[in-house]
PDB file with one MODEL, atoms N, CA, C and O in Angstrom:
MODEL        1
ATOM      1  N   UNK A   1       6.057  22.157 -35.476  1.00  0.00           N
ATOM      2  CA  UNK A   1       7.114  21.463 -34.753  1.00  0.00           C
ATOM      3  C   UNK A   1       6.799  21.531 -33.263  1.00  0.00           C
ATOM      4  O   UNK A   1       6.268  22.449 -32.638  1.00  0.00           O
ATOM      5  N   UNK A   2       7.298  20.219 -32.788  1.00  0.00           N
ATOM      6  CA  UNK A   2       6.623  20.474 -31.434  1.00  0.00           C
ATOM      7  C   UNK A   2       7.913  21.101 -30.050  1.00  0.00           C
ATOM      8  O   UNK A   2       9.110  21.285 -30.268  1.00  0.00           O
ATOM      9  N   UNK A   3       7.490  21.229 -29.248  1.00  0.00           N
ATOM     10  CA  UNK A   3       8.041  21.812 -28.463  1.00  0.00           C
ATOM     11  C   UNK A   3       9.915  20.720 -27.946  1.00  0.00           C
ATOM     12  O   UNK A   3      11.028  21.132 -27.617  1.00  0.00           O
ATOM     13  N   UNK A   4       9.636  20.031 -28.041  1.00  0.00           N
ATOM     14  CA  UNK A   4      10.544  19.243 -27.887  1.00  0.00           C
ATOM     15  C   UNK A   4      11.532  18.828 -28.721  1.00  0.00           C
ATOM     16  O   UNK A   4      12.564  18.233 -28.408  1.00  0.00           O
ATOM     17  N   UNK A   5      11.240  19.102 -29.587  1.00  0.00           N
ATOM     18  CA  UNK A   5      12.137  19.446 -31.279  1.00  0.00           C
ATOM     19  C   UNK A   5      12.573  20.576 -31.229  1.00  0.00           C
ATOM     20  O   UNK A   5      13.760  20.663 -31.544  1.00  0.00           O
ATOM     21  N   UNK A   6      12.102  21.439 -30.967  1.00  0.00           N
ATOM     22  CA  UNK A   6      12.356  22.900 -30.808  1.00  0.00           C
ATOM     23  C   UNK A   6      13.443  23.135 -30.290  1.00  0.00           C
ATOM     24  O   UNK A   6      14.375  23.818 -30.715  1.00  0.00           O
ATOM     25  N   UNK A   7      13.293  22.344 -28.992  1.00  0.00           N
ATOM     26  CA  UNK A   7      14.632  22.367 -27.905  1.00  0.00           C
ATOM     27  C   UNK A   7      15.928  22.323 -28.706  1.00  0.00           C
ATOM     28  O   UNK A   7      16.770  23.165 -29.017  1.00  0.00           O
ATOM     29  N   UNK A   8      15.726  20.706 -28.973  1.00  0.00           N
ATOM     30  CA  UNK A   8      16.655  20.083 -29.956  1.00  0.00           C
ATOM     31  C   UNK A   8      17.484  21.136 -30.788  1.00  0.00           C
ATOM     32  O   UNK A   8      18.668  21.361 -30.537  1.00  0.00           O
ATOM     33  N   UNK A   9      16.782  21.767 -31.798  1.00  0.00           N
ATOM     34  CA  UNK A   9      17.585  22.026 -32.388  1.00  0.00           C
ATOM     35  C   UNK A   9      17.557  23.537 -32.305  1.00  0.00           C
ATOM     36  O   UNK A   9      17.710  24.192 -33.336  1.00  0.00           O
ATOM     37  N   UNK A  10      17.323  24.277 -30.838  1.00  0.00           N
ATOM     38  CA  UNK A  10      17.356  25.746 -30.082  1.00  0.00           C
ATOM     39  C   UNK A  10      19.187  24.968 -29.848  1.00  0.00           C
ATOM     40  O   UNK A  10      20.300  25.331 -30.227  1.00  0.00           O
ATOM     41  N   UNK A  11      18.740  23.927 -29.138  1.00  0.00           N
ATOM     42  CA  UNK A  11      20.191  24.076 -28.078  1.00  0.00           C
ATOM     43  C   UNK A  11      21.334  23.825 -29.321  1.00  0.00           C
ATOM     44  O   UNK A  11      22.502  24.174 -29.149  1.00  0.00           O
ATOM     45  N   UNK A  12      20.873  23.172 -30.614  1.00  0.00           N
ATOM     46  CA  UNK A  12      22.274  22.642 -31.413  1.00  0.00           C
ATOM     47  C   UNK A  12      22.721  24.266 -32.316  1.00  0.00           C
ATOM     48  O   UNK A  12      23.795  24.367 -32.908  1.00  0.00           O
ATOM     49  N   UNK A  13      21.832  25.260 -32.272  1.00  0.00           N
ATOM     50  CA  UNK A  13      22.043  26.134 -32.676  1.00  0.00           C
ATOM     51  C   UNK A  13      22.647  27.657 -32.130  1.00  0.00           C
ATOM     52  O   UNK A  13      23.207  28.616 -32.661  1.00  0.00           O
ATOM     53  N   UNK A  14      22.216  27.308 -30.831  1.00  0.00           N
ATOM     54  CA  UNK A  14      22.820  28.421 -29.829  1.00  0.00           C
ATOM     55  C   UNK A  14      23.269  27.948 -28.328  1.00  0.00           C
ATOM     56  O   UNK A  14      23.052  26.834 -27.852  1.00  0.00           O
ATOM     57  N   UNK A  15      23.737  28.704 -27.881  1.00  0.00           N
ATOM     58  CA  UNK A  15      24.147  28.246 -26.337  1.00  0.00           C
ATOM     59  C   UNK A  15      23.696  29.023 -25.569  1.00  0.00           C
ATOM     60  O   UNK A  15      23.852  30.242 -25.642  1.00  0.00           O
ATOM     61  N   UNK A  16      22.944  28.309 -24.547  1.00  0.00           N
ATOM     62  CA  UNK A  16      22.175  29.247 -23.634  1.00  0.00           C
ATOM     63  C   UNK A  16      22.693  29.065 -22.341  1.00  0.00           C
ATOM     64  O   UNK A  16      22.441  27.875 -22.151  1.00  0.00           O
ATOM     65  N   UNK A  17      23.110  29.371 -21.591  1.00  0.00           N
ATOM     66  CA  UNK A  17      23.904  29.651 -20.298  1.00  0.00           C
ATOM     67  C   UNK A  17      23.079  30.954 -19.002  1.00  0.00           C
ATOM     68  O   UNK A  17      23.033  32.142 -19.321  1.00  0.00           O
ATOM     69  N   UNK A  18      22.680  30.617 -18.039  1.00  0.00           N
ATOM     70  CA  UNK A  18      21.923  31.575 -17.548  1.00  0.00           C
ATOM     71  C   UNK A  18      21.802  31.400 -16.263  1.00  0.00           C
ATOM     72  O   UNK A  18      21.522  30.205 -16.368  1.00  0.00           O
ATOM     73  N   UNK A  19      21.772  31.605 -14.966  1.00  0.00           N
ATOM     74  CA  UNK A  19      21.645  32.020 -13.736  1.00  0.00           C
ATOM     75  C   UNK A  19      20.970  31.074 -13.311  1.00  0.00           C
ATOM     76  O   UNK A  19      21.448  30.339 -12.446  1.00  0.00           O
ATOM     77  N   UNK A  20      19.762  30.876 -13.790  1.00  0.00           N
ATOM     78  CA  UNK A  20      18.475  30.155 -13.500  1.00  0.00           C
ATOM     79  C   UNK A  20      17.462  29.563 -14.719  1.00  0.00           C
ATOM     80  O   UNK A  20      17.506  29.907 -15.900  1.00  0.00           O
ATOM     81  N   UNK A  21      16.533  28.574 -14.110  1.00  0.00           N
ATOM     82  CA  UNK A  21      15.799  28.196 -15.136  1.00  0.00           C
ATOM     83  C   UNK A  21      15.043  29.716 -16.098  1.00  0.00           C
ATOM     84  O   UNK A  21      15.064  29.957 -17.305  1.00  0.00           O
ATOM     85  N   UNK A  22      14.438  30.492 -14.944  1.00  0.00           N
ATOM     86  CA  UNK A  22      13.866  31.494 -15.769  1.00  0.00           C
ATOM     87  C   UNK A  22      14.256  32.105 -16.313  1.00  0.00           C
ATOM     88  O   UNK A  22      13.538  32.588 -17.188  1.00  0.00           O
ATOM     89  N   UNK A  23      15.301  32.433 -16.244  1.00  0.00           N
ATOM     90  CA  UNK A  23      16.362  33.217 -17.032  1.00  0.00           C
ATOM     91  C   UNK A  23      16.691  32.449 -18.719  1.00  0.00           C
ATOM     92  O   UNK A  23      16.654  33.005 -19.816  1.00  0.00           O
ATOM     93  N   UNK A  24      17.012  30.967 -18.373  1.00  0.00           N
ATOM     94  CA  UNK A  24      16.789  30.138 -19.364  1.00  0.00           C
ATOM     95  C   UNK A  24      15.745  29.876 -20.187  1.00  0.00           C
ATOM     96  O   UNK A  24      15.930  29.529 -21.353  1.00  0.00           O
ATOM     97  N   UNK A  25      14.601  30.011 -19.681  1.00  0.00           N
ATOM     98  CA  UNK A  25      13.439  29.630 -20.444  1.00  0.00           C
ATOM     99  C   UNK A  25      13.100  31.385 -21.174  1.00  0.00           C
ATOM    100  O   UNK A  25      12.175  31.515 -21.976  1.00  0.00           O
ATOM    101  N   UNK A  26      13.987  32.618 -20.753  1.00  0.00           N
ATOM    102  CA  UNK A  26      13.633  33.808 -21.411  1.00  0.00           C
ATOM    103  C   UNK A  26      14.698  33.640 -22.877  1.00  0.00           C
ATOM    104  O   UNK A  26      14.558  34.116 -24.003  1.00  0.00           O
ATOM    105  N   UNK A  27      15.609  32.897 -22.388  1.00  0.00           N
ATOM    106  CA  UNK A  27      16.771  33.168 -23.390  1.00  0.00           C
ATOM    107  C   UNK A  27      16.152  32.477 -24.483  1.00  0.00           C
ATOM    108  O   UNK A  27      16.254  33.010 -25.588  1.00  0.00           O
ATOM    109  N   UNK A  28      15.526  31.387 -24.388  1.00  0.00           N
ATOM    110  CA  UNK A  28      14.720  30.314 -25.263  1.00  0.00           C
ATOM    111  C   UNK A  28      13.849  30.778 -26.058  1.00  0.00           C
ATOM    112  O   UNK A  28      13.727  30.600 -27.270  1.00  0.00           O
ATOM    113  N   UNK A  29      13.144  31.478 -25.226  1.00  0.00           N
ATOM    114  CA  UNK A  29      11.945  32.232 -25.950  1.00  0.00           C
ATOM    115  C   UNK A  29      12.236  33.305 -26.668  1.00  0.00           C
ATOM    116  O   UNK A  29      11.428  33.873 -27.402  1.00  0.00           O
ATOM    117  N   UNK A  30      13.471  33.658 -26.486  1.00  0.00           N
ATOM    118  CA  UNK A  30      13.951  35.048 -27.349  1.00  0.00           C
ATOM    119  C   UNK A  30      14.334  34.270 -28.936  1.00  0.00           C
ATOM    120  O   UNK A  30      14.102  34.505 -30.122  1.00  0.00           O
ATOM    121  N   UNK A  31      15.013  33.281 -28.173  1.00  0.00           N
ATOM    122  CA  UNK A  31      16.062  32.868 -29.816  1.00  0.00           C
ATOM    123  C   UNK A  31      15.143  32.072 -30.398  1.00  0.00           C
ATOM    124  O   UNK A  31      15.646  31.404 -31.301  1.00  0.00           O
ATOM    125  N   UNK A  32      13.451  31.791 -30.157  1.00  0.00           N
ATOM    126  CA  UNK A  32      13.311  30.704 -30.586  1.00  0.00           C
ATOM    127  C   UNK A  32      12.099  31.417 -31.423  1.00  0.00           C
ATOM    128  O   UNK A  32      11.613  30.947 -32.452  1.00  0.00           O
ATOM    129  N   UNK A  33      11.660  32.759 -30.731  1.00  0.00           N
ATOM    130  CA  UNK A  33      10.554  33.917 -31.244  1.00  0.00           C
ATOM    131  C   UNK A  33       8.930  33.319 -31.383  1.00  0.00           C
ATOM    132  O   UNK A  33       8.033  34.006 -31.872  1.00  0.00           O
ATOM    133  N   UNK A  34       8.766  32.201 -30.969  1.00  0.00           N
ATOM    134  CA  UNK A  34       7.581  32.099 -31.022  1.00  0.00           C
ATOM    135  C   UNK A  34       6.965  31.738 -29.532  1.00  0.00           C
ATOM    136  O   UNK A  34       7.741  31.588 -28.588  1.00  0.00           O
ATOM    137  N   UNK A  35       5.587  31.610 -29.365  1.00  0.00           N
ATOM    138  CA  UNK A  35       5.221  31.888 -28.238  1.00  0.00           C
ATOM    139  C   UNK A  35       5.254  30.205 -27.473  1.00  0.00           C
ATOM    140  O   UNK A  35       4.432  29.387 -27.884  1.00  0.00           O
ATOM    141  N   UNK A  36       5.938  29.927 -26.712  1.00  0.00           N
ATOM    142  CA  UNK A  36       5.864  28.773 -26.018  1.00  0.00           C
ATOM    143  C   UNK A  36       5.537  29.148 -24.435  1.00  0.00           C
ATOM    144  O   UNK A  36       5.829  30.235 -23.935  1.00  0.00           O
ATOM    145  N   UNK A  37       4.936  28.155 -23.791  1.00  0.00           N
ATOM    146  CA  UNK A  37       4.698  28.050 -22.563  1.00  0.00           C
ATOM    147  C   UNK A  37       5.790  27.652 -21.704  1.00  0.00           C
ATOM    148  O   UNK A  37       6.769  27.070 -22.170  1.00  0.00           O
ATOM    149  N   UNK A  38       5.668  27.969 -20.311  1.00  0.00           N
ATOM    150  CA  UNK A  38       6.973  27.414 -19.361  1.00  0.00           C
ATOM    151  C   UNK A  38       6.490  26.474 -19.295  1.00  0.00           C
ATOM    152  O   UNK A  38       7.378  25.786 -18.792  1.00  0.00           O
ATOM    153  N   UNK A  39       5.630  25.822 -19.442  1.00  0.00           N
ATOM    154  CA  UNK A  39       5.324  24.747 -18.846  1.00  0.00           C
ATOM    155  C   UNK A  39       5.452  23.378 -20.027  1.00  0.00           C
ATOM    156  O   UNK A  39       5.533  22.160 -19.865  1.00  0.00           O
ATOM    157  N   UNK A  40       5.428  24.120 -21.058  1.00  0.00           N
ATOM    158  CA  UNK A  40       5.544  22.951 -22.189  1.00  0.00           C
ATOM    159  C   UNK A  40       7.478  23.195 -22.688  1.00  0.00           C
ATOM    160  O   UNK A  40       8.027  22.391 -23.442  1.00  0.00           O
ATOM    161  N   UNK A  41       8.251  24.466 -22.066  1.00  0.00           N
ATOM    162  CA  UNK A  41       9.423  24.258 -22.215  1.00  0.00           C
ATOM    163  C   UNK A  41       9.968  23.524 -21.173  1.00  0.00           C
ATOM    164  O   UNK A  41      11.144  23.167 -21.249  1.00  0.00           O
ATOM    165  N   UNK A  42       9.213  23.217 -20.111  1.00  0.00           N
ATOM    166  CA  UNK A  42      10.144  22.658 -18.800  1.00  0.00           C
ATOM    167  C   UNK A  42       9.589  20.596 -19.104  1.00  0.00           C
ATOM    168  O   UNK A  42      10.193  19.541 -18.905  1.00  0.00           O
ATOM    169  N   UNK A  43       8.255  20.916 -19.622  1.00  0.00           N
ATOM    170  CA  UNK A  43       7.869  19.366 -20.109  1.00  0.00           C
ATOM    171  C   UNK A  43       9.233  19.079 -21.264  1.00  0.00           C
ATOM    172  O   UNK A  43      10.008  18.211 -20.863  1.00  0.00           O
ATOM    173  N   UNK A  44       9.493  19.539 -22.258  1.00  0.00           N
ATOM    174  CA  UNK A  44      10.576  19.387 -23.230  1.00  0.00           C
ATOM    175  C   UNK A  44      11.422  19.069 -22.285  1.00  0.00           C
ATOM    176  O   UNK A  44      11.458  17.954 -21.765  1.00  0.00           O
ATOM    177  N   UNK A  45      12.005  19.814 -22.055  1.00  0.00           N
ATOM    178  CA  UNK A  45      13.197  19.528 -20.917  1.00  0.00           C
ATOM    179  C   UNK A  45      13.441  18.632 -20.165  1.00  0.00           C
ATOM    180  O   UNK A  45      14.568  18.218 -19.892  1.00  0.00           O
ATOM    181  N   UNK A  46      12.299  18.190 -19.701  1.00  0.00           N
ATOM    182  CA  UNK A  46      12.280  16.771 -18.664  1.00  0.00           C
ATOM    183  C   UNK A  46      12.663  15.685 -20.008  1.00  0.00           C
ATOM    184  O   UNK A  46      13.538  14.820 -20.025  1.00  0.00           O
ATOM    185  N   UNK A  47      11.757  16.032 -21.024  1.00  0.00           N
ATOM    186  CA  UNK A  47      11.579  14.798 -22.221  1.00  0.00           C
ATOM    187  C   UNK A  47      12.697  14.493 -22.118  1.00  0.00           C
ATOM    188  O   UNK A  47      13.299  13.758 -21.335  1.00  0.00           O
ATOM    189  N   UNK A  48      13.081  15.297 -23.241  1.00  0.00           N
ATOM    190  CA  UNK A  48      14.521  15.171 -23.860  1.00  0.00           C
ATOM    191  C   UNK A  48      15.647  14.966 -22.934  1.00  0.00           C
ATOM    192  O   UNK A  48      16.671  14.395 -23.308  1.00  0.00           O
ATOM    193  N   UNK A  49      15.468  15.483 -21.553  1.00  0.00           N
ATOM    194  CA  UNK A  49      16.122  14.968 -20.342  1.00  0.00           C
ATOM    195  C   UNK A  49      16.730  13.507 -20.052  1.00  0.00           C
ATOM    196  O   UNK A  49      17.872  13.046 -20.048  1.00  0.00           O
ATOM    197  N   UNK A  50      15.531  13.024 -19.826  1.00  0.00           N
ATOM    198  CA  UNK A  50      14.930  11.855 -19.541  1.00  0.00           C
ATOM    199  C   UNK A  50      15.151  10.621 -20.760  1.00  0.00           C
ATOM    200  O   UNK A  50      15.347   9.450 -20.435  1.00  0.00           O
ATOM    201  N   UNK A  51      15.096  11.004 -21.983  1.00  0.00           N
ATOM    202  CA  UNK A  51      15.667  10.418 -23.240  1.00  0.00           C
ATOM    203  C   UNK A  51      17.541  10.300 -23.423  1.00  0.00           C
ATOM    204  O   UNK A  51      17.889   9.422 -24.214  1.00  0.00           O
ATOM    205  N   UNK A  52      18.448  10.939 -22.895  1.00  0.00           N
ATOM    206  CA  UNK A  52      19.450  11.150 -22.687  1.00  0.00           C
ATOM    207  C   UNK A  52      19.980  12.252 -23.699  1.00  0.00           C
ATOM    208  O   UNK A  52      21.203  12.298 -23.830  1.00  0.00           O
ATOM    209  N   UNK A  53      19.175  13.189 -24.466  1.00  0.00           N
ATOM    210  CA  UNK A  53      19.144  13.733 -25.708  1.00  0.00           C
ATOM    211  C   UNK A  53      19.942  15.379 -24.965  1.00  0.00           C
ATOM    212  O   UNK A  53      20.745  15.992 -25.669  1.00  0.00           O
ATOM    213  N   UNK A  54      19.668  15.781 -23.876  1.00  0.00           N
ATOM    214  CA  UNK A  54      20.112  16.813 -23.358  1.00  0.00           C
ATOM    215  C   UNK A  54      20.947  16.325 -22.109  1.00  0.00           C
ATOM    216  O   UNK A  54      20.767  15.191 -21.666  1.00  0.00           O
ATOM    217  N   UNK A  55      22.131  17.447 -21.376  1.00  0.00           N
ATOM    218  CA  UNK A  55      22.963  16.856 -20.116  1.00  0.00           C
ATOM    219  C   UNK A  55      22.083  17.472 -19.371  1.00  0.00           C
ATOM    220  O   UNK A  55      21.131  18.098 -19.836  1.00  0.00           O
ATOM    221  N   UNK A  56      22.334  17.344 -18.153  1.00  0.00           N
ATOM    222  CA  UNK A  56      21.555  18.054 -16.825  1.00  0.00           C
ATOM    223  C   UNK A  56      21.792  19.410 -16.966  1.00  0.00           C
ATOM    224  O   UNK A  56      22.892  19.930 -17.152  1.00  0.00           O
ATOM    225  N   UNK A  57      20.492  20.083 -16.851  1.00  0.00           N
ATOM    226  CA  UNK A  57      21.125  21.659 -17.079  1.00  0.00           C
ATOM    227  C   UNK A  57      21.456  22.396 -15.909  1.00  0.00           C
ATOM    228  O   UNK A  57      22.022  23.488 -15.869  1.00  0.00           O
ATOM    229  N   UNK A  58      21.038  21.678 -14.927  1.00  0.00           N
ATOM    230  CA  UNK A  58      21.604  22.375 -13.578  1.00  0.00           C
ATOM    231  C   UNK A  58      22.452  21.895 -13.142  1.00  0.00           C
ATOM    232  O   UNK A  58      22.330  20.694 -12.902  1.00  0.00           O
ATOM    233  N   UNK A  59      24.012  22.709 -12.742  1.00  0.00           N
ATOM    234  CA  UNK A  59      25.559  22.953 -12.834  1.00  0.00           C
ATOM    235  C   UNK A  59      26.167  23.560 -11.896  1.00  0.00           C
ATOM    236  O   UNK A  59      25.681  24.558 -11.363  1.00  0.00           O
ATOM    237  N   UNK A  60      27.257  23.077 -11.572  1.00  0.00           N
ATOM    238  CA  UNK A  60      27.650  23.741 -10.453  1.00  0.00           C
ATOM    239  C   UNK A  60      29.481  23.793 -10.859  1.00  0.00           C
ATOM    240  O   UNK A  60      30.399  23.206 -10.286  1.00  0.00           O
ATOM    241  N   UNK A  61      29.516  24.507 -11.770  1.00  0.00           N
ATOM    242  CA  UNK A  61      30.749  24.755 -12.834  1.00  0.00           C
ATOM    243  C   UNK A  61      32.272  24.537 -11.986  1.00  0.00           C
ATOM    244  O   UNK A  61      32.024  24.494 -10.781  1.00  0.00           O
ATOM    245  N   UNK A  62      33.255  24.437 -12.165  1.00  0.00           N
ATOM    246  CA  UNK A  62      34.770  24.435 -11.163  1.00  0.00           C
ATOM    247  C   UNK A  62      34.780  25.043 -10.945  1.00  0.00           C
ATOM    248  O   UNK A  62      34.910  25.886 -11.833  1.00  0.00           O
ATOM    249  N   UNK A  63      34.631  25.725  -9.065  1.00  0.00           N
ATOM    250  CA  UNK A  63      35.080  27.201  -8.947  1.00  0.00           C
ATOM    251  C   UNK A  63      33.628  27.949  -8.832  1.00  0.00           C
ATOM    252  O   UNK A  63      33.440  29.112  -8.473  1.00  0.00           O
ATOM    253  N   UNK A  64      33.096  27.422  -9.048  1.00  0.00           N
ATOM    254  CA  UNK A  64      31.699  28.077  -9.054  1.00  0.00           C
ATOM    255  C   UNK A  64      30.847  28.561  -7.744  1.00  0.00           C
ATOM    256  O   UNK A  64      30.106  27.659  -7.353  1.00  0.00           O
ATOM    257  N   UNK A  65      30.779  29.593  -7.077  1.00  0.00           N
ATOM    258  CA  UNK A  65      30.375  29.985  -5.722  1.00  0.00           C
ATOM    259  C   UNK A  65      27.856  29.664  -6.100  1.00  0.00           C
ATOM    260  O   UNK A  65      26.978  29.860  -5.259  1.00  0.00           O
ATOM    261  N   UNK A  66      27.691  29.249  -7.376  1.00  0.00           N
ATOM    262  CA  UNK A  66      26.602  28.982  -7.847  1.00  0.00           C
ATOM    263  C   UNK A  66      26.018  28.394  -8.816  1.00  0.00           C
ATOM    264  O   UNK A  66      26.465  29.063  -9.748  1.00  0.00           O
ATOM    265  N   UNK A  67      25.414  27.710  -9.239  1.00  0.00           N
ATOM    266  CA  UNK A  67      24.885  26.959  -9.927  1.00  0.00           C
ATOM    267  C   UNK A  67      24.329  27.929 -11.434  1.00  0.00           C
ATOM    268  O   UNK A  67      23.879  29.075 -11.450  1.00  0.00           O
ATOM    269  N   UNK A  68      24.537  27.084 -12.478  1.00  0.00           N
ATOM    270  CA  UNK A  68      23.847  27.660 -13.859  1.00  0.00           C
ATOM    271  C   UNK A  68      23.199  26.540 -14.025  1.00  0.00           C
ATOM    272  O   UNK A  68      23.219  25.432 -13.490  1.00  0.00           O
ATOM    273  N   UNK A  69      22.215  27.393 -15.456  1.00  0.00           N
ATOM    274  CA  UNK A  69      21.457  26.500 -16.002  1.00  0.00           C
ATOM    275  C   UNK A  69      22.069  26.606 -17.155  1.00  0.00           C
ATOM    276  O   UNK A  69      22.137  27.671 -17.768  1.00  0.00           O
ATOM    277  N   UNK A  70      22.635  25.372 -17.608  1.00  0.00           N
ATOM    278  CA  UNK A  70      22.853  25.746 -19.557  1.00  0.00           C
ATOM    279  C   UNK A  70      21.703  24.126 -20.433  1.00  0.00           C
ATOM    280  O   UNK A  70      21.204  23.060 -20.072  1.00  0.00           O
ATOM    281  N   UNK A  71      21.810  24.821 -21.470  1.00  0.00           N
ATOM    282  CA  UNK A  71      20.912  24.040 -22.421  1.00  0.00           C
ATOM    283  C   UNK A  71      21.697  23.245 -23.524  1.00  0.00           C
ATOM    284  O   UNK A  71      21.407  23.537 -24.684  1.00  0.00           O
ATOM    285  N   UNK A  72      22.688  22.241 -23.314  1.00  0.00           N
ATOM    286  CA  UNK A  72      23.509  21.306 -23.837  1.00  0.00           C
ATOM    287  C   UNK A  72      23.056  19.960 -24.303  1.00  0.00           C
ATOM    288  O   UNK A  72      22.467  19.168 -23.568  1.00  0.00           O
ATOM    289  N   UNK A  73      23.346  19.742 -25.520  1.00  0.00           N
ATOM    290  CA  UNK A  73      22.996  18.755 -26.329  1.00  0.00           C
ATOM    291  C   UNK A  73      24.129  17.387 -26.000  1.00  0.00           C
ATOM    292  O   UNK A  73      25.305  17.466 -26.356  1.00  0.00           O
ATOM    293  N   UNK A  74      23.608  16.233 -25.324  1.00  0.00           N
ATOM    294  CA  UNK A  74      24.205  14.860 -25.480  1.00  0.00           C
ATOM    295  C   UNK A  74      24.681  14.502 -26.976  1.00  0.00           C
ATOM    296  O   UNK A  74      24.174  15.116 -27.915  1.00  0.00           O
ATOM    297  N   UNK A  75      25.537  13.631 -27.172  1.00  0.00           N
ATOM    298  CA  UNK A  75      25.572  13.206 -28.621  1.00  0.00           C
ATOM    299  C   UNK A  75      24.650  12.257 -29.429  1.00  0.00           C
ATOM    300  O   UNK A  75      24.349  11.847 -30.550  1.00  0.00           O
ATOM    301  N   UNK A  76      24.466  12.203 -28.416  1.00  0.00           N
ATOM    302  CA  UNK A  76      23.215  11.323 -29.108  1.00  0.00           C
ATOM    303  C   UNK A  76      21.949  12.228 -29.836  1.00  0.00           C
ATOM    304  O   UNK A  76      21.308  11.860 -30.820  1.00  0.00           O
ATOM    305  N   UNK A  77      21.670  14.193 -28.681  1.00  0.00           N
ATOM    306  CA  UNK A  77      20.700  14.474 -29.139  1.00  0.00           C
ATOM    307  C   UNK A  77      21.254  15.023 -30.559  1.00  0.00           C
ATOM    308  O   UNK A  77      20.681  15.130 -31.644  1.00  0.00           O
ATOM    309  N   UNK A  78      22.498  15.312 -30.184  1.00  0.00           N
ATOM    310  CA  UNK A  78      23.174  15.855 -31.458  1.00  0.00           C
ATOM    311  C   UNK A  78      22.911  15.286 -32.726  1.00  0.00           C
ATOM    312  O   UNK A  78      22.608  15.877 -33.763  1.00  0.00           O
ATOM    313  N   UNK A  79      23.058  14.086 -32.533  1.00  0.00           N
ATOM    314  CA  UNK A  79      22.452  13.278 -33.912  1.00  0.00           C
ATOM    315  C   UNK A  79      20.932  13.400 -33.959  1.00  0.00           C
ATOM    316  O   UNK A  79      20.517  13.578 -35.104  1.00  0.00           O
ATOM    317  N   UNK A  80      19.974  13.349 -32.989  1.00  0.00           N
ATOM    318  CA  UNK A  80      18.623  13.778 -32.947  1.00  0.00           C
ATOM    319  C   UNK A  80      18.610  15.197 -33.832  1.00  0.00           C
ATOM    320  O   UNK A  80      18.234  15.071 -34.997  1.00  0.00           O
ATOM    321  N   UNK A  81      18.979  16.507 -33.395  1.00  0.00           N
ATOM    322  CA  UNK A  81      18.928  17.515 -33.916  1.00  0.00           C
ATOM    323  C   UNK A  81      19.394  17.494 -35.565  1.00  0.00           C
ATOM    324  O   UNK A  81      18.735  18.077 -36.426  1.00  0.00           O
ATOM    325  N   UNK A  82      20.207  16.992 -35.752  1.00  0.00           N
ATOM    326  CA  UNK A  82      20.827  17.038 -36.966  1.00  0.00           C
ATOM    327  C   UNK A  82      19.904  16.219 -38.226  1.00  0.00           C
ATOM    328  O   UNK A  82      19.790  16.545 -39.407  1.00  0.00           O
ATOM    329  N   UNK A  83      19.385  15.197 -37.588  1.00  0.00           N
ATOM    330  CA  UNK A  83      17.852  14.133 -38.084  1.00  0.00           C
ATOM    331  C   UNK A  83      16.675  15.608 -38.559  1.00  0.00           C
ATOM    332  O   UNK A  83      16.190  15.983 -39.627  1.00  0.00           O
ATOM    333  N   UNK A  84      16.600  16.069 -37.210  1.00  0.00           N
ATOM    334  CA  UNK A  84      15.679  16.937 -37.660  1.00  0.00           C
ATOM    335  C   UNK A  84      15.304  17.981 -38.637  1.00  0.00           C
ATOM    336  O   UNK A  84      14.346  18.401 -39.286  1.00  0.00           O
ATOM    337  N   UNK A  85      17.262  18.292 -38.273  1.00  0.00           N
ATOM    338  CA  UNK A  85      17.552  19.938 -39.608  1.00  0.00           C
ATOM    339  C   UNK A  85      17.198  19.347 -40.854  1.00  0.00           C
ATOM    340  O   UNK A  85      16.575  20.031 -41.667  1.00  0.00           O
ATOM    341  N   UNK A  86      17.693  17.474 -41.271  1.00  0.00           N
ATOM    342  CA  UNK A  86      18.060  17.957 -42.088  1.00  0.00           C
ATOM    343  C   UNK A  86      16.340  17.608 -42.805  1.00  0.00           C
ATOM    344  O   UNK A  86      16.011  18.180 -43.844  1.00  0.00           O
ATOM    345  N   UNK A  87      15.637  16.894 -42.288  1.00  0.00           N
ATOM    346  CA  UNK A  87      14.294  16.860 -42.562  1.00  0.00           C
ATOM    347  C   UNK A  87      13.102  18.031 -42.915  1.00  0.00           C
ATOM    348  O   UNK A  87      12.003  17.817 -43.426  1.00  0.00           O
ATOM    349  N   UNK A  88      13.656  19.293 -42.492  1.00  0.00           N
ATOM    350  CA  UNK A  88      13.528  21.015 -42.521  1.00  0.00           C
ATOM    351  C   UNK A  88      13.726  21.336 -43.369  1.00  0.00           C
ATOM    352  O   UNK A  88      14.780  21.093 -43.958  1.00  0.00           O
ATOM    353  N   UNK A  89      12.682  22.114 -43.865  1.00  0.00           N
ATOM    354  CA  UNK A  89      13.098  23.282 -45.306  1.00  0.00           C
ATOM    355  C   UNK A  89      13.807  24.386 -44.860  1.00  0.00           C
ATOM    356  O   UNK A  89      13.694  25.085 -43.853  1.00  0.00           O
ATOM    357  N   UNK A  90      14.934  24.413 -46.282  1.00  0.00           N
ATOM    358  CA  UNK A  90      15.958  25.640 -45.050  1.00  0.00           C
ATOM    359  C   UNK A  90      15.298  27.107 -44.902  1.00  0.00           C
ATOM    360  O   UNK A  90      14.360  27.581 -45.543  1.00  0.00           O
ATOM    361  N   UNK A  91      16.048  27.671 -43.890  1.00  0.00           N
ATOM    362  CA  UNK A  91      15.177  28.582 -43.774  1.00  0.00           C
ATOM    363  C   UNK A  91      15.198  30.127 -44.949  1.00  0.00           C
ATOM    364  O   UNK A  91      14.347  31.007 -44.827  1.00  0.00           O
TER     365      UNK A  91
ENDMDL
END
């Protein structure tokens, strides 16, 4: 599965909320346990960005004296992710 699928269905499965990108791209790599690159999680990110499949992950919440990064699924990717699960052998 490629890195951009991954995302997909990282973000429809957990919520990642974090300070910063790096902080984000650790939380990713924890829940996701296999070895990905920053550089092929921040390429995903733009993708799926750029596709309308994810919201902007950089936030500046009500009230917020700083910006987060969270990893939120559009509805559209939502239906992307859900394409994918169900194409997946369960686990």
């Amino acid at each position: 599965m490629d890195v951009r699928d991954l995302l997909l269905i990282t973000a429809f499965r957990h919520r990642i909320s974090e300070p910063n990108v790096d902080e984000g791209f650790a939380q990713f790599h924890a829940v996701v346990g296999k070895q990905v690159t920053y550089e092929a999680f921040c390429d995903a990110v733009a993708s799926n960005l750029r596709d309308g499949l994810i919201r902007e992950p950089i936030r500046l919440p009500e009230g917020a004296l700083q910006c987060r990064w969270h990893l939120e699924l559009t509805p559209t990717g939502v239906a992307a992710a859900r394409r994918l699960l169900s194409n997946q052998p369960p686990d």
